[in-house]
Phi, psi and omega in degrees: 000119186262172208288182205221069076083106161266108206267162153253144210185164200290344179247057194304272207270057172256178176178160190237012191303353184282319180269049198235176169241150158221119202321152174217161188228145121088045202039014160293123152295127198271114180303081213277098199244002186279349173336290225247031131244342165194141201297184152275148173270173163272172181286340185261311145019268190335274196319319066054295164323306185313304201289316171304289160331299168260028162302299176321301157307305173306307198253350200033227195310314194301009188265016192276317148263009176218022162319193173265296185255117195266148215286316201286321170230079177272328198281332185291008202274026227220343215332171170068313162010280238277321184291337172300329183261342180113354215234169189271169176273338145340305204244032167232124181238144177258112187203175178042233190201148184336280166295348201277317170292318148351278150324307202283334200240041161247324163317276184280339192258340171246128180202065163319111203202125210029203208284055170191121216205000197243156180270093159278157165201195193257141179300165179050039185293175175267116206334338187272025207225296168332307152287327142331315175287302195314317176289329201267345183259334175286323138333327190255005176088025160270176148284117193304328178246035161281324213238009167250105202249121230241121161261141184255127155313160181262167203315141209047011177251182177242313195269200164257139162295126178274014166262321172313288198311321175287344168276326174309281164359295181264356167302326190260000184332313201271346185261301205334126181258303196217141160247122172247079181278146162306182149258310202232155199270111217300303177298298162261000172081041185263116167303110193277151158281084189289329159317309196277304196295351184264337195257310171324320196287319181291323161315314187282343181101000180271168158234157179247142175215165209206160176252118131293003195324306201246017169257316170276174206065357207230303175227172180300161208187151153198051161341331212243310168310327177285341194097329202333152171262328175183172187198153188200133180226151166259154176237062141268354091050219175269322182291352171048058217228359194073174174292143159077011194275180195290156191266161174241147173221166184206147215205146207271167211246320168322288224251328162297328187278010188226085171302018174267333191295126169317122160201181187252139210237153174225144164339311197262013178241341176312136148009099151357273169292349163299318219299344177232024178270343139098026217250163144329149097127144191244127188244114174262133179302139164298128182085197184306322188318337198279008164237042165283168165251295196255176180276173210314128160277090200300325191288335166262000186269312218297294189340314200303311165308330167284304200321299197291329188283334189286330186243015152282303199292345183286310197075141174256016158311300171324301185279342149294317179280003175280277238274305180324313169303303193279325197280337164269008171281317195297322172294321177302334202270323174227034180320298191278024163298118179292325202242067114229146195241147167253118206259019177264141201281177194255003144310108170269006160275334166274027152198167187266243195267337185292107154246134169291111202237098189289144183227150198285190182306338175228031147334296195311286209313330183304282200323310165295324185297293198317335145318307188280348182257357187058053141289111188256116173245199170221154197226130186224126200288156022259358188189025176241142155243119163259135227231082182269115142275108205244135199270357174290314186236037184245164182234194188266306164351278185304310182287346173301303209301310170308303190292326176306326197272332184266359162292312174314306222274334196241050142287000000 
């Protein structure tokens, strides 16, 4: 991935912060640096809510088809989803939850057979990625650490080399079923090169697929131009989508078109037209949509939807040249601090909005003053601190202000 040049461009100052509630203590506003464990909401959110609620009241069942956005095809409502990932609108569907999709494209995506039956991934992945895997190969009646294959930074580092990873790859060519990477790394915030890592995984005879959790929204993606075979995200996040909102997944339009591919069927993934002719045997939607199982969860959906007009309206080329900007001022602020280290890598084509600040023996102690000072991080053990400055509603300000007070406290 080559590296990324932080330019001035027309989207120097842009922001949507206007459009966000950002949180406050003692009628003060609090310097909210947590987007990538969870978003802020919009401002529009409610009004949105609302607009269901009352469909619901007014029409009950009938709102499936006469609603304002109707129930019965609420995921086509989604625009922009798919552009967000890089993707045609086929292959991108809003359904479930993260793991739970996970599973589903695990279903269909790992399909182990003689000796070549095993799953990479990146060591230290985030546990629901871990236990997926660890259940879907012990499910198929391996042993995890015959059939998981873990890449390690090398001895002192914190991140991976992407050429260490393309090696791994091909070291391993001949057992390999699947490659499974984060997009962007939880811990240390390290972008992976999913272009690459995906055209190694086809070489070898393997297919790739990647958790976007912290990724989508957050850096540039063309899932679909990359190859990617599927992917799954959550959008509470950098997608500001609320706790607990619906998850995305995406599927390559090659593996959409083929309905013969194994999976586990639902109602709601079935044929449209079909769906209320109530007949035996699943017919699957052409594209991603053919691995819903139920229908639309409209209450848990609806957020998502103000989140997607704001980052239609946003775009993200804009919002990429923020987030280069404000996280490398924050790196220029506290660089020369001794006694913090940043493990992200310092390529801003390899992270997103996140850097990672490894902290001495009173990191917690960091954490709680800066807290106490109203700062909102995320504190992650045994000793890093994460630090998402997010270009829709974070400012140049606020990072001036975060790097003074954590610079003060670790003086």
């Amino acid at each position: 991935m080559s590296e990324e040049k932080i330019e001035k461009t027309e989207g120097e100052n842009f922001s949507m912060r206007d459009q966000f509630h950002i949180p406050r203590e003692n009628g003060k506003k609090l310097v909210y640096f947590c987007g990538n464990s969870l978003g802020l909401q919009p401002k529009s959110t409610k009004y949105l809510i609302r607009q269901e609620l009352e469909d619901w009241k007014n029409l009950g069942v009938e709102g499936h088809f006469n609603a304002q956005n109707p129930w019965f095809k609420y995921h086509h409502f989604f625009k922009g989803a798919a552009k967000l990932v890089g993707a045609k609108e086929k292959e991108v569907v809003l359904m479930n939850s993260l793991s739970v999709n996970l599973h589903l494209m695990l279903v269909s995506f790992y399909r182990p057979k003689g000796n070549r039956y095993k799953i990479m991934m990146e060591a230290g992945a985030f546990p629901s990625d871990q236990y997926a895997v660890e259940s879907q190969v012990k499910f198929h009646g391996y042993d995890y650490d015959d059939a998981v294959i873990e890449v390690q930074p090398r001895k002192g580092e914190h991140c991976l080399r992407p050429e260490d990873i393309l090696d791994e790859i091909h070291k391993h060519k001949e057992e390999l079923a699947l490659v499974l990477f984060s997009g962007v790394q939880y811990y240390t915030g390290q972008f992976f090169d999913l272009k690459s890592i995906t055209k190694a995984a086809h070489e070898a005879g393997a297919l790739a697929g990647f958790d976007l959790a912290h990724a989508a929204g957050n850096v540039p993606l063309q899932l679909h131009d990359w190859q990617v075979d599927f992917a799954v995200w959550c959008t509470y996040k950098y997608l500001n989508s609320g706790p607990g909102a619906v998850g995305g997944v995406f599927v390559h339009e090659k593996h959409g078109k083929n309905k013969e591919l194994p999976r586990f069927a639902g109602w709601w993934g079935n044929a449209e037209s079909e769906r209320f002719k109530m007949k035996k045997g699943f017919v699957p939607q052409e594209g991603a949509a053919g691995w819903q199982l139920s229908n639309a969860q409209v209450f848990n959906m609806i957020a998502h939807k103000a989140s997607l007009e704001l980052f239609n309206e946003a775009g993200m080329e804009k919002l990429r040249v923020k987030s280069l900007q404000l996280t490398g001022l924050l790196e220029q602020l506290i660089q020369d601090n001794p006694g913090l280290e940043i493990i992200t890598p310092k390529d801003p084509g390899q992270r997103g909005c996140q850097l990672s600040i490894l902290t001495g023996k009173n990191g917690k102690k960091i954490f709680e003053e800066m807290r106490k000072q109203g700062i909102i991080a995320d504190w992650r053990e045994p000793n890093v601190i994460r630090v998402a400055p997010v270009p829709m509603y974070n400012t140049e300000e606020e990072v001036r202000q975060f790097a003074k007070i954590i610079n003060k406290i670790n003086a």
